[in-house]
MMTF fields as JSON, N, C-alpha, C and O atoms, coordinates in Angstrom:
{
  "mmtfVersion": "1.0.0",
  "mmtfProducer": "UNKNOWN",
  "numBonds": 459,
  "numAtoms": 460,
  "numGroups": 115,
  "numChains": 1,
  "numModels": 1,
  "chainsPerModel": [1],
  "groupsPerChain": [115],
  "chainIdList": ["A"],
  "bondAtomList": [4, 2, 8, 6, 12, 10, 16, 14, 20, 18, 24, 22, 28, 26, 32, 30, 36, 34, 40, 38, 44, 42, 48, 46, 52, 50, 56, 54, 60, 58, 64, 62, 68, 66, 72, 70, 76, 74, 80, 78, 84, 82, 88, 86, 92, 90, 96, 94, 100, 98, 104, 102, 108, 106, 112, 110, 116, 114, 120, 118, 124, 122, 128, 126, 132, 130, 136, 134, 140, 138, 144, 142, 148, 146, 152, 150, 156, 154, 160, 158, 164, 162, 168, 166, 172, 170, 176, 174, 180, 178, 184, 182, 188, 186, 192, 190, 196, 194, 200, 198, 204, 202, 208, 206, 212, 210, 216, 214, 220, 218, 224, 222, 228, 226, 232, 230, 236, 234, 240, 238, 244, 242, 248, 246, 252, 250, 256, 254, 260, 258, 264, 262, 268, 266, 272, 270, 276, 274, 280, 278, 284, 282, 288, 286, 292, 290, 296, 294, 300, 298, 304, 302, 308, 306, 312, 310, 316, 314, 320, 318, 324, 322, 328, 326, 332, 330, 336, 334, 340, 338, 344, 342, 348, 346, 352, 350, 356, 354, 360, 358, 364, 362, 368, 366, 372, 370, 376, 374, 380, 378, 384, 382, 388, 386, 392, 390, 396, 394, 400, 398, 404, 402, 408, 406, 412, 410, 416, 414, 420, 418, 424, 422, 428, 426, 432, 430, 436, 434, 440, 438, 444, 442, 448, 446, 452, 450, 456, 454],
  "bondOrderList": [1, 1, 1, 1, 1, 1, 1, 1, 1, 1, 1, 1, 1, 1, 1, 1, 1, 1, 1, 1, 1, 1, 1, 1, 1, 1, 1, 1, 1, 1, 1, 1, 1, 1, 1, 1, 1, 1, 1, 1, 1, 1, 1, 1, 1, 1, 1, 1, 1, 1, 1, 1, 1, 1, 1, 1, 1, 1, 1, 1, 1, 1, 1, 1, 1, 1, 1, 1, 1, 1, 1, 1, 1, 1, 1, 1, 1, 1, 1, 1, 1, 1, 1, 1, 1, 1, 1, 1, 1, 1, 1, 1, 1, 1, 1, 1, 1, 1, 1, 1, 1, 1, 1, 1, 1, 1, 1, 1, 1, 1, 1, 1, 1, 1],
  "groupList": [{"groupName": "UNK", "atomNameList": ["N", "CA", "C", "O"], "elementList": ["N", "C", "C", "O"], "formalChargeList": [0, 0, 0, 0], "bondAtomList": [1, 0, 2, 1, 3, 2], "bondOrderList": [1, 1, 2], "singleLetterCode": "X", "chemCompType": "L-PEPTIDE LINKING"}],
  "groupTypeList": [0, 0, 0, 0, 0, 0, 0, 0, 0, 0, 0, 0, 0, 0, 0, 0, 0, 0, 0, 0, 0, 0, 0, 0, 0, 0, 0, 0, 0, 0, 0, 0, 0, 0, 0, 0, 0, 0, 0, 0, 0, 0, 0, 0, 0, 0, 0, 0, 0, 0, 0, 0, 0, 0, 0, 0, 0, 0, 0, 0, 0, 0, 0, 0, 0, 0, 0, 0, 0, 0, 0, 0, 0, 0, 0, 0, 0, 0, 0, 0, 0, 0, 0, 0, 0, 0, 0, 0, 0, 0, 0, 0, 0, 0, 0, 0, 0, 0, 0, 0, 0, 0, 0, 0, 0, 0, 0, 0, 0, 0, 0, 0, 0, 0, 0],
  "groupIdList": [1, 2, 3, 4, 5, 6, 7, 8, 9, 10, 11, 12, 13, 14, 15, 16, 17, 18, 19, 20, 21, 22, 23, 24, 25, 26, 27, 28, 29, 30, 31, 32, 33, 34, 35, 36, 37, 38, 39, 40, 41, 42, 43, 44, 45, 46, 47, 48, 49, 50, 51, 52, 53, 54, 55, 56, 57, 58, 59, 60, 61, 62, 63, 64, 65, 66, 67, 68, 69, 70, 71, 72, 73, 74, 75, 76, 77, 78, 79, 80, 81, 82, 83, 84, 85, 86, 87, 88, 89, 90, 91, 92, 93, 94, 95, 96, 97, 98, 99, 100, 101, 102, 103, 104, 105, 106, 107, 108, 109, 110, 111, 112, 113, 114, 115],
  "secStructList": [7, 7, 7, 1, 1, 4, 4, 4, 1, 6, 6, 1, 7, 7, 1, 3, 3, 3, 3, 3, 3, 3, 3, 3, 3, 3, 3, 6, 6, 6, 3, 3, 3, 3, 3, 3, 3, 3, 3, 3, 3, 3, 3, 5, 7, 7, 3, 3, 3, 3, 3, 7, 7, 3, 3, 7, 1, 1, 7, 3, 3, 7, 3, 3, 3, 3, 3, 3, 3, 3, 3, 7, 7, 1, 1, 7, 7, 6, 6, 1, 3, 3, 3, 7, 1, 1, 7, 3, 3, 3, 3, 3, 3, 3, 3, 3, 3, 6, 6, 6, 6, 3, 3, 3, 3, 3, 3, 3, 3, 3, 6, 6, 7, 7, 7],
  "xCoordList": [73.5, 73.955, 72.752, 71.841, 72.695, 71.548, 71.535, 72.545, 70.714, 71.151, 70.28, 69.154, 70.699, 69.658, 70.103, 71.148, 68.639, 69.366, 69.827, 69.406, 70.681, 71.866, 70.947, 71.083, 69.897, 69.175, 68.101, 67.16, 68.046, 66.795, 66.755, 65.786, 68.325, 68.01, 67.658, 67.928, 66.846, 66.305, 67.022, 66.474, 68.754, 69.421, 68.995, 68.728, 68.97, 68.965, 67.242, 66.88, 66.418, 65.152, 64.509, 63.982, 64.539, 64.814, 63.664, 63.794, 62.553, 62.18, 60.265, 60.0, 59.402, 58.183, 57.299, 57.19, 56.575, 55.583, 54.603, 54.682, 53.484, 52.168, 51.56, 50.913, 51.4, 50.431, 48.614, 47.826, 48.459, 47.03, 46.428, 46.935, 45.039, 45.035, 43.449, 42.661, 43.09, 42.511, 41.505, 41.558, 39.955, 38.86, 37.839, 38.27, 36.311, 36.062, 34.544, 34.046, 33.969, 32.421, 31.873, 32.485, 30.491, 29.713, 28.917, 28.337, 28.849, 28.521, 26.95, 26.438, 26.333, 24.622, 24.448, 23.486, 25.447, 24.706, 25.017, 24.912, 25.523, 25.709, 27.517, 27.882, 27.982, 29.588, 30.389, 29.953, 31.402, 32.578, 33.176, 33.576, 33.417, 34.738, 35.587, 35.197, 37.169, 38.058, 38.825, 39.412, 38.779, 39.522, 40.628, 40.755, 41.372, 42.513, 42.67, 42.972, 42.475, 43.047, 44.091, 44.276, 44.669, 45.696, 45.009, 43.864, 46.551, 46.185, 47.086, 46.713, 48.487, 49.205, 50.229, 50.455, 51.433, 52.554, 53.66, 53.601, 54.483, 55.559, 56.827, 56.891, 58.116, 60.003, 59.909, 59.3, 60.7, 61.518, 63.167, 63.832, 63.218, 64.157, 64.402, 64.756, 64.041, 63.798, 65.182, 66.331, 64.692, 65.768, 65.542, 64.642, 66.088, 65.201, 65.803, 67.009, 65.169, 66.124, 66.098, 67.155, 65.255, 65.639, 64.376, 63.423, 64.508, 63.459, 63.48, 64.532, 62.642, 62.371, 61.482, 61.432, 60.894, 59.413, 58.985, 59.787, 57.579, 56.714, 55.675, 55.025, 55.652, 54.981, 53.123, 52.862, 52.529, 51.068, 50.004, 48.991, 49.774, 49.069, 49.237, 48.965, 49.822, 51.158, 51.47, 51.461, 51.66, 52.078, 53.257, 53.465, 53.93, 55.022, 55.28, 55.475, 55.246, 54.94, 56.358, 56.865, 56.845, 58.002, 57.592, 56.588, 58.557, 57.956, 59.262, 60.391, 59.083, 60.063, 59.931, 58.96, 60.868, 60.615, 61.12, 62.326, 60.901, 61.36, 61.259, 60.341, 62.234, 61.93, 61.836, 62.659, 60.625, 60.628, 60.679, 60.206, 61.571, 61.751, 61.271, 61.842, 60.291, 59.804, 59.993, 60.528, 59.357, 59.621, 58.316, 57.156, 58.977, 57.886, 56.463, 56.004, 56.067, 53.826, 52.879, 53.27, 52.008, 51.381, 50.209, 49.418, 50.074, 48.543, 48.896, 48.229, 50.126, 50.301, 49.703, 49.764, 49.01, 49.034, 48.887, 48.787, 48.883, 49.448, 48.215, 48.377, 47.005, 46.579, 46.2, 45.223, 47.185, 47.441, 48.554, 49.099, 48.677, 49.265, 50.445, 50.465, 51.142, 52.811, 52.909, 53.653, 52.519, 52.461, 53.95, 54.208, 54.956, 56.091, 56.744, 57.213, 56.633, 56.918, 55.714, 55.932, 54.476, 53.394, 53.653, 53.318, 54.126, 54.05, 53.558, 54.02, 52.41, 51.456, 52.179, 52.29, 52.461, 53.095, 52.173, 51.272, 52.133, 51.637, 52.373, 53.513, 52.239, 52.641, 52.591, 51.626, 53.885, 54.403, 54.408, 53.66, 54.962, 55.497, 56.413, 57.201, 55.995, 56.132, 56.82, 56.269, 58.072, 58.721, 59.077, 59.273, 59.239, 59.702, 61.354, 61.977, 61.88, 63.377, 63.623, 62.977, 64.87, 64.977, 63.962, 63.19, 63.955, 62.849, 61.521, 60.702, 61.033, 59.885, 60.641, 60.106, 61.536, 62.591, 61.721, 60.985, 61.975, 61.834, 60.969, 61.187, 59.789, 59.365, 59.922, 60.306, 59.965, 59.828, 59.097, 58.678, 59.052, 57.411, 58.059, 58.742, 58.187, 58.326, 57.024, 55.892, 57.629, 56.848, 57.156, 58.216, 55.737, 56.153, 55.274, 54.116, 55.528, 55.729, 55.249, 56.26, 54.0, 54.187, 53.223, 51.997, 54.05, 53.703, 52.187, 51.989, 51.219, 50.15, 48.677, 47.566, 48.95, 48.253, 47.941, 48.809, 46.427, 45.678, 46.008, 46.432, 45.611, 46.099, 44.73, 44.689],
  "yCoordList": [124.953, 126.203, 127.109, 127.087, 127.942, 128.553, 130.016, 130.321, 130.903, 132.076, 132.714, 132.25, 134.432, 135.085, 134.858, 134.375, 135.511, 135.878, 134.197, 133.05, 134.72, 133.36, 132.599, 131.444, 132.739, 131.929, 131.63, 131.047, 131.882, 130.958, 129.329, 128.57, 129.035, 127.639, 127.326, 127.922, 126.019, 125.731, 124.894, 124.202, 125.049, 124.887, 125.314, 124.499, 126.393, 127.031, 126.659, 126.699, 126.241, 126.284, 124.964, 124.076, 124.874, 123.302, 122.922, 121.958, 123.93, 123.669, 124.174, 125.168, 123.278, 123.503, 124.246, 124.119, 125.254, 126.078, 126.09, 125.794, 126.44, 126.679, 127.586, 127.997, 128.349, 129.101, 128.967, 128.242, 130.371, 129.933, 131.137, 132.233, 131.01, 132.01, 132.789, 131.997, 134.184, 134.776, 134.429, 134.234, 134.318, 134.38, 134.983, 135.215, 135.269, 136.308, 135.64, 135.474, 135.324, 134.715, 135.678, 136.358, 135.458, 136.087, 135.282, 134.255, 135.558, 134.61, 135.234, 136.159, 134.355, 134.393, 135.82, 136.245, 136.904, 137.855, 139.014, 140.22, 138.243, 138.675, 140.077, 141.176, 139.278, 140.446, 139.593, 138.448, 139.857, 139.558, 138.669, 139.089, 137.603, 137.121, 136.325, 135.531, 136.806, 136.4, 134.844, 134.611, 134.267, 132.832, 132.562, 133.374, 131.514, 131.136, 129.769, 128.972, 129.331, 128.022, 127.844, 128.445, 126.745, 126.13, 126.201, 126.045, 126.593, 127.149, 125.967, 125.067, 126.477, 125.355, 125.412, 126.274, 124.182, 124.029, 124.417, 124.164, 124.926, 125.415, 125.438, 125.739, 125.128, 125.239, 126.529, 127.32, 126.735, 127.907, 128.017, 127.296, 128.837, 129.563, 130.582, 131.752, 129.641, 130.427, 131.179, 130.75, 132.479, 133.659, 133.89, 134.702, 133.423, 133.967, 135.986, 136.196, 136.747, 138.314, 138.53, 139.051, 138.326, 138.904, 138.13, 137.498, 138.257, 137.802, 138.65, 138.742, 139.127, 140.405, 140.037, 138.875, 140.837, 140.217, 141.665, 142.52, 141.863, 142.624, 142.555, 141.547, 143.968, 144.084, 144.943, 145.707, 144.533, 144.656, 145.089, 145.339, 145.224, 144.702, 143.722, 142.524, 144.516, 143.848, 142.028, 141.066, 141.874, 140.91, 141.245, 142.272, 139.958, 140.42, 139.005, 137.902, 139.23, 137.662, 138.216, 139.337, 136.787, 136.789, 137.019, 136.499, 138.031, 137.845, 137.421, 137.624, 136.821, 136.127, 136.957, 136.757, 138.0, 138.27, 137.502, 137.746, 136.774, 135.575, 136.331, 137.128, 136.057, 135.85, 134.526, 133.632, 134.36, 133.301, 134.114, 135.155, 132.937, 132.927, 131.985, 130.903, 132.307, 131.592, 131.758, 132.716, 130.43, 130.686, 131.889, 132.068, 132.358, 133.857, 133.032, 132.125, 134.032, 134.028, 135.135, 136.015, 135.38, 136.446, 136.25, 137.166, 134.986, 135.223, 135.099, 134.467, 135.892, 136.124, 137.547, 138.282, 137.864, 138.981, 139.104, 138.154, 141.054, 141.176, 140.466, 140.392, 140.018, 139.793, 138.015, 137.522, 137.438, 135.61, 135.934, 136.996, 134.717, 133.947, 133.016, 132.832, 132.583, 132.042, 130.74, 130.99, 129.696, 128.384, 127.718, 127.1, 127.711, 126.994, 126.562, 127.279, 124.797, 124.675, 124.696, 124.78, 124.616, 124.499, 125.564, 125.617, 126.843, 128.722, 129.335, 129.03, 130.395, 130.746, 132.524, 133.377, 132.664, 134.166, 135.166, 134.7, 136.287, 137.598, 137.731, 137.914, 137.727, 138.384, 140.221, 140.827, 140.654, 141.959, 142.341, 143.27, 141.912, 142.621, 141.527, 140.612, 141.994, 141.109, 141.771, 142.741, 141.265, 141.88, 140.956, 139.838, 141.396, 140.469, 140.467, 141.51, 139.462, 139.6, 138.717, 137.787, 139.533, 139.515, 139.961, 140.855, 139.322, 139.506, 138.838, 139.328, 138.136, 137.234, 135.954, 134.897, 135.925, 134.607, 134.156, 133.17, 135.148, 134.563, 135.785, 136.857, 135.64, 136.478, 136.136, 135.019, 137.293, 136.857, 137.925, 139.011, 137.169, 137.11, 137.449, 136.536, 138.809, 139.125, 138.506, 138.434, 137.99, 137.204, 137.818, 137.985, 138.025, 137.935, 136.807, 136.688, 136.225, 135.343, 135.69, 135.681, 136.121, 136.502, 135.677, 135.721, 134.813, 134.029, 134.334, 135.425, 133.239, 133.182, 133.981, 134.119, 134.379, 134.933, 133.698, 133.175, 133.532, 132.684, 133.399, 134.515, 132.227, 133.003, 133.431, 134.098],
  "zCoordList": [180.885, 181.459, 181.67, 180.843, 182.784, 183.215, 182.753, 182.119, 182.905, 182.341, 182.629, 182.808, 182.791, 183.572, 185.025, 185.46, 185.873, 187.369, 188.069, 187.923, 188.697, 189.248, 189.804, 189.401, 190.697, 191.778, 190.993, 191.531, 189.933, 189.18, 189.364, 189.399, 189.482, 189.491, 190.867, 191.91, 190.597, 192.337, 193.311, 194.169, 193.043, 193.983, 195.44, 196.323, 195.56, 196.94, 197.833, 199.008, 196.241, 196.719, 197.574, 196.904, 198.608, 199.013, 200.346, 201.1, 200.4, 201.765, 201.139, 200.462, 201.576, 200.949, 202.003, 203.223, 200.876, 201.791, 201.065, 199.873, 201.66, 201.224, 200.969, 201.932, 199.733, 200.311, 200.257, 199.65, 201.49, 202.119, 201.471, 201.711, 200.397, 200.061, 200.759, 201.277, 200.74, 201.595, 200.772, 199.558, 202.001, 200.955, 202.061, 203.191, 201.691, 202.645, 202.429, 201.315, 203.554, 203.795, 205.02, 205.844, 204.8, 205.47, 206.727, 206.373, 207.829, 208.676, 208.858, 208.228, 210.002, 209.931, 209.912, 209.272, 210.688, 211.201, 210.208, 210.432, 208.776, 206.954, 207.625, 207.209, 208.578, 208.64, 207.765, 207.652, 207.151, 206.709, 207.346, 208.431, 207.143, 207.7, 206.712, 205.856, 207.093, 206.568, 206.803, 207.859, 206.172, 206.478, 205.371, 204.454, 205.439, 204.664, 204.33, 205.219, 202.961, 202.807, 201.567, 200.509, 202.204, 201.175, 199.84, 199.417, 199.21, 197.721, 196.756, 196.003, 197.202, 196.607, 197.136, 197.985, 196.638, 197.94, 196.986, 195.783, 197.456, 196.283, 196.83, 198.022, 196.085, 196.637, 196.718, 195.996, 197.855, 198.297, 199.235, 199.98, 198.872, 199.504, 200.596, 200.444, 202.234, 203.761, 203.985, 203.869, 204.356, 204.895, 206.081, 206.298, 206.989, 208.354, 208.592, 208.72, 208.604, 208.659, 210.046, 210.4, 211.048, 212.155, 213.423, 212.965, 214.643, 215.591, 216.847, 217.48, 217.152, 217.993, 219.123, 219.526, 219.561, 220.563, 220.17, 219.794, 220.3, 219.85, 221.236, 221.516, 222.129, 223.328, 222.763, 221.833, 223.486, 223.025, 224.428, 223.774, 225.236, 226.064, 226.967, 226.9, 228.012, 229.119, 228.35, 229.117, 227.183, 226.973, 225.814, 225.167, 225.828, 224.846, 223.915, 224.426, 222.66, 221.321, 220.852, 220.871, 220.364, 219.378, 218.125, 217.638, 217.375, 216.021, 215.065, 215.51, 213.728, 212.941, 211.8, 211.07, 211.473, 210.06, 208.943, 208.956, 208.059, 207.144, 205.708, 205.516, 204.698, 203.59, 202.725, 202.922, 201.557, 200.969, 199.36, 198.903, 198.807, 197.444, 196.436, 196.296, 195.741, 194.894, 193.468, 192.91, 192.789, 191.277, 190.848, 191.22, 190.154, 189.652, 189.389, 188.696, 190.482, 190.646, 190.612, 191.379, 190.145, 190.112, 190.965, 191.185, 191.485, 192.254, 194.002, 194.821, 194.26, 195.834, 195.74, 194.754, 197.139, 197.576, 199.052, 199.829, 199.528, 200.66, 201.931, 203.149, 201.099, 202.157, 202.39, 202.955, 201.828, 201.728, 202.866, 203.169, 203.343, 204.193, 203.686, 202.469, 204.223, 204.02, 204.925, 205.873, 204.964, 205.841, 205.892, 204.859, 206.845, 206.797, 208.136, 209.02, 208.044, 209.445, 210.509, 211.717, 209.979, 211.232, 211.43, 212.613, 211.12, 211.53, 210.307, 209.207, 210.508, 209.8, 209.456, 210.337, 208.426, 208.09, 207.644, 206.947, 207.82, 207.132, 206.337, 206.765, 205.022, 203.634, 204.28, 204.745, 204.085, 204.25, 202.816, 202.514, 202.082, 200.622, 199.565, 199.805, 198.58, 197.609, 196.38, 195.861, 195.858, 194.899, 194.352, 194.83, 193.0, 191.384, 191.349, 191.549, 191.133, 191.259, 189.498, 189.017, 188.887, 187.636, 186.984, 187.331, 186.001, 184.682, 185.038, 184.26, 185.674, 185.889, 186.229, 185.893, 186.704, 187.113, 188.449, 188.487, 189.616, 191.303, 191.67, 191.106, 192.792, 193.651, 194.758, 195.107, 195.401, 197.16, 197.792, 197.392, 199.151, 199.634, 200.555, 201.021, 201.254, 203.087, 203.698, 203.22, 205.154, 205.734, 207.515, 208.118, 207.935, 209.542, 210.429, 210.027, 211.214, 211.892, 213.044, 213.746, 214.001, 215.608, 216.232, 216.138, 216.97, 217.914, 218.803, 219.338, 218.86, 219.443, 218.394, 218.907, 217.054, 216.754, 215.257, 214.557, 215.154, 214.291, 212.908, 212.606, 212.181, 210.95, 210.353, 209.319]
}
């Protein structure tokens, strides 16, 4: 018998993502640059919340806002990446659900943009 928050168990959690975590090198001309690699692959629980298009510069990208639910982690943050499905996410926000049971990870999704 399980106990504590209901979705702890990893029933619902059924679909694998990655995360990519941020790291920051300096190229010849000594600027910053940011890149992302796989960190580790972990069960979750995909929410898709909504899909919009997002206009920019007479162009217009789809964007996916997603939630993922994971087993409680402390080494996500807002500026790692969310890999699911060959689609590369922006970590939006990150909240603790129960006691240290599950995080989840807002995720956006917009088409044509590198991670």
């Amino acid at each position: 018998m399980a106990f504590g928050f209901p979705q702890a168990v990893a029933g619902k959690r059924d679909r694998r993502i990655w995360l990519l975590q941020a790291t920051t090198t300096f190229n010849e001309m000594n600027e910053p640059v940011e890149s992302f690699a796989r960190n580790r692959q972990m069960w979750a629980e995909v929410n898709h919340i909504s899909i919009a298009e997002k206009y920019d510069s007479n162009s217009s990208r789809a964007v996916k806002l997603t939630n993922f639910r994971v087993q409680y982690c402390t080494d996500v943050s807002e500026r790692d990446r969310i890999e699911h499905d060959n689609q590369v996410y922006k970590v939006l926000g990150i909240t603790e659900l129960g006691r240290r049971e599950l995080t989840e990870i807002a995720g956006e999704y917009v088409e044509g943009l590198a991670p």
